[in-house]
C-alpha positions as CSV (number, residue, x, y, z in Angstrom):
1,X,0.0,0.0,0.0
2,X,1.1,3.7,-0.1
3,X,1.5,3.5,3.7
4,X,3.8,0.8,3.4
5,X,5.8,2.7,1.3
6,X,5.9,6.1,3.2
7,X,6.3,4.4,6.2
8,X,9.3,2.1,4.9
9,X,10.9,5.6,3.8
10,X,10.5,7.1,6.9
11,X,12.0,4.1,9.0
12,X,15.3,4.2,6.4
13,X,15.2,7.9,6.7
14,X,15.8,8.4,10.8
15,X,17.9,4.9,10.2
16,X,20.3,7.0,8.3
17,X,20.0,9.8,10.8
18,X,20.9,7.4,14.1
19,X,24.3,5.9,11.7
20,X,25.4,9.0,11.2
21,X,24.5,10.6,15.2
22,X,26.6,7.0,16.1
23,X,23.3,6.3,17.9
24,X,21.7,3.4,16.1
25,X,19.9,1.2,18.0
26,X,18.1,-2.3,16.9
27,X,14.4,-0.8,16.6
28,X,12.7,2.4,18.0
29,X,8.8,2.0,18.9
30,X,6.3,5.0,17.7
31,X,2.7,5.6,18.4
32,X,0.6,5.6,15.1
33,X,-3.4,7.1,15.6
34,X,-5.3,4.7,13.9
35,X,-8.8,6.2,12.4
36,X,-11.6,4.5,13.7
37,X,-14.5,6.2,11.6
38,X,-16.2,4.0,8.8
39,X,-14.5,5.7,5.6
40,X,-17.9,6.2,3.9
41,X,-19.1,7.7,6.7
42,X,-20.8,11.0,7.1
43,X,-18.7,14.0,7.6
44,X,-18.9,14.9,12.0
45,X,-16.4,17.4,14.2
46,X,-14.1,15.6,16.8
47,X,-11.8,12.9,16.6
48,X,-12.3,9.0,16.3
49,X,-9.1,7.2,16.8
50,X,-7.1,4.6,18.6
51,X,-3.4,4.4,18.7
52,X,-1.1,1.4,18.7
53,X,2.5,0.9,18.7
54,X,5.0,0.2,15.7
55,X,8.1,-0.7,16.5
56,X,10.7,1.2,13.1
57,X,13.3,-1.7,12.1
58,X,16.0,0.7,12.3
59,X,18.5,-1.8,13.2
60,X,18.0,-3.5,9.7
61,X,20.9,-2.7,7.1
62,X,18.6,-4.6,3.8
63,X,16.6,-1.6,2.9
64,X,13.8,-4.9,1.4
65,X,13.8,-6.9,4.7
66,X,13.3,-3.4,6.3
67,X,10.4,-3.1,4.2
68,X,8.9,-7.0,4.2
69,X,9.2,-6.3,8.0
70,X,7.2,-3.3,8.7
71,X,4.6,-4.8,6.4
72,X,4.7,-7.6,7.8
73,X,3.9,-6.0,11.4
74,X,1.5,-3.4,9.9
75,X,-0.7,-6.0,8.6
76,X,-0.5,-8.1,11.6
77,X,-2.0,-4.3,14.0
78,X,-4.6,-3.8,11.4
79,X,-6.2,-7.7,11.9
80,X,-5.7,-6.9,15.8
81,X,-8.2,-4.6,17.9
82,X,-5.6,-2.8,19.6
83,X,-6.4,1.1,18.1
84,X,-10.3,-0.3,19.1
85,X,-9.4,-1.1,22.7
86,X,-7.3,1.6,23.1
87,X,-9.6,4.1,22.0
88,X,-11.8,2.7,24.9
89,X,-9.2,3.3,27.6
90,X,-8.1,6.4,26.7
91,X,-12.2,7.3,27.3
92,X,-12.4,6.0,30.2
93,X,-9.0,7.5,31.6
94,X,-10.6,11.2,30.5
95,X,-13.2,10.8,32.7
96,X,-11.2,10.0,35.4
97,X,-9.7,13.0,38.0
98,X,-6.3,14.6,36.9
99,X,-4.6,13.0,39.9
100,X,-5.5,9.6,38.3
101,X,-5.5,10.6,34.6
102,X,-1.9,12.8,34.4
103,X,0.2,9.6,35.4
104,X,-2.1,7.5,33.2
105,X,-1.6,9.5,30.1
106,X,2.4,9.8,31.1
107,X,2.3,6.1,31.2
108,X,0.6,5.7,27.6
109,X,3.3,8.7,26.4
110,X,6.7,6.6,27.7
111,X,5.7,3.6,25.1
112,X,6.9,5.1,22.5
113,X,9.9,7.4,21.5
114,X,7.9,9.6,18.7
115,X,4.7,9.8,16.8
116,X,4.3,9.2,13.3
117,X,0.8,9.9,11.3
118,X,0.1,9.3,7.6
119,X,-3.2,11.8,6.1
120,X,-4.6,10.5,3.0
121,X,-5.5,13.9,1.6
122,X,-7.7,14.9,-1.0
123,X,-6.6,13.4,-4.6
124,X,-7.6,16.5,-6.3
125,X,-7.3,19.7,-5.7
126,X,-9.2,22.2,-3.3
127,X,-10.4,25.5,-3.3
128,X,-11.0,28.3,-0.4
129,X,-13.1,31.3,-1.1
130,X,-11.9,30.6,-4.7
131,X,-8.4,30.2,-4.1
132,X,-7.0,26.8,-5.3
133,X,-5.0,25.4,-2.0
134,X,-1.3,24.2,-3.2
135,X,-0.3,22.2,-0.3
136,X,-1.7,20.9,3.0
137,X,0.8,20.6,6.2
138,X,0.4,19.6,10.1
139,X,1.8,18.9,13.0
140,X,1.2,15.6,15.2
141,X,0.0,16.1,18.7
142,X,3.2,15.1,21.0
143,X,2.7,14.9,25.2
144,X,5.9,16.3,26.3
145,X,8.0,13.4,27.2
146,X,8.0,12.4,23.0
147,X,10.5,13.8,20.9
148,X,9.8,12.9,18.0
149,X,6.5,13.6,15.9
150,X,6.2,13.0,12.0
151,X,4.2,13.9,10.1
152,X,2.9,12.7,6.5
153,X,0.1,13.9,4.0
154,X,-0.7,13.2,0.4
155,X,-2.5,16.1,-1.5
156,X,-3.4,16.7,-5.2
157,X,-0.9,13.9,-6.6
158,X,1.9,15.3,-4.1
159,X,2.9,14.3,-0.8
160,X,4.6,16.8,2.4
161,X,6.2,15.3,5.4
162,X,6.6,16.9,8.5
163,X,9.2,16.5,11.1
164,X,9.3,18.6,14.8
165,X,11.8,17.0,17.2
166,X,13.3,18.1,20.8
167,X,16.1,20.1,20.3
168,X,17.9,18.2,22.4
169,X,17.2,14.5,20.5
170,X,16.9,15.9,16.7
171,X,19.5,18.5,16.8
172,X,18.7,18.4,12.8
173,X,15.1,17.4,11.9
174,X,15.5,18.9,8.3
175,X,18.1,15.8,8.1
176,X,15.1,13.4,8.4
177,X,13.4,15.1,5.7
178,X,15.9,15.2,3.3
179,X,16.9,11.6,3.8
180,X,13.2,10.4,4.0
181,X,13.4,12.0,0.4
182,X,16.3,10.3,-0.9
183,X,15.1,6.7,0.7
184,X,12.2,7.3,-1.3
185,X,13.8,8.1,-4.4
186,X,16.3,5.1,-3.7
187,X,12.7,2.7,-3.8
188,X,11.4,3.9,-6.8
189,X,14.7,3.7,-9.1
190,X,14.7,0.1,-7.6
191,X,11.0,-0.7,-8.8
192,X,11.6,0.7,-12.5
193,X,14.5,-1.5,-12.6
194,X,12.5,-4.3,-11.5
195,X,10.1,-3.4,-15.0
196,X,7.0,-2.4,-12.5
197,X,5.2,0.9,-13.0
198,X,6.0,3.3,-10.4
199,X,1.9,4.7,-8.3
200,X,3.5,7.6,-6.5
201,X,5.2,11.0,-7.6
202,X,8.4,12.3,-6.0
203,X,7.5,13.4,-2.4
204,X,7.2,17.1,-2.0
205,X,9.1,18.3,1.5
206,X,7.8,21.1,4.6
């Protein structure tokens, strides 16, 4: 799928980034929000999601058992109910008093070392108040224990990534970006070599 794909890119891309900060480690574990609305749904306000946890096989050096791996995994969280359960905890935990809830929540934000969101935008372009809209950006919601949030969104054939680290962890988010980029680049020469017909364009950067 296009997930697949983006998500493979981003796992070579802070890969890349750990090798060269002599910080790699064997994999790194990011919460993903995980709509829960039927996708022919009506329009409504709010949000409808559940979040699970994808461990990045950073540690892997084959950029195709990187890949196989994280699909692999990805396939396995979508046939489980863990965005549905966790969607019901994280209910109940708002209804519960902030001396309960705050160490709840802090507990559900030291699973993970970043967030990482993917936004299946509008194929075709959109227009405000007349004005066509050339691109569509945002940021991931991070509690402020997670350094790491990263953000992806396809629009009008195009596709924008979005990177906001702590200072003090990502020194160089732009780095991610750039080499999230390349990784994907590095995919597609591989599948016209392989005689398949590329489905995505070159991924547009924020």
């Amino acid at each position: 799928t296009v997930n697949d794909v983006l998500v493979a890119a981003v796992t070579s891309a802070i890969r890349r980034y750990l090798v060269e900060h002599d910080s790699l480690v064997k994999q790194i574990r990011v919460a993903v929000p995980i709509n829960l609305r039927p996708l022919d749904g009506p329009i409504e306000l709010g949000n409808k999601f559940g979040l699970v946890y994808l461990p990045l096989p950073v540690g892997l050096s084959d950029a195709k058992a990187r890949f196989n791996t994280l699909k692999a995994t990805m396939d396995a969280i979508k046939r489980s109910p863990e965005a549905v359960v966790a969607h019901g905890l994280l209910g109940l935990i708002g209804l519960l008093p902030p001396a309960i809830k705050v160490p709840l929540l802090r507990l559900f934000g030291n699973k993970n070392s970043g967030v990482l969101t993917n936004v299946p935008g509008p194929r075709k372009p959109i227009y405000l108040a007349g004005s066509k809209l050339n691109s569509l950006m945002f940021w991931v919601p991070q509690s402020g224990g997670v350094g790491l949030g990263i953000s992806i969104i396809s629009y009008n054939g195009t596709v924008n990534i979005g990177v906001a680290g702590d200072s003090g962890l990502v020194s160089d988010p732009h780095a991610i970006v750039r080499y999230f980029e390349q990784a994907f680049d590095t995919m597609l020469e591989q599948v016209q070599n392989d005689g398949n017909v590329p489905l995505l364009p070159v991924p547009a950067s924020e």
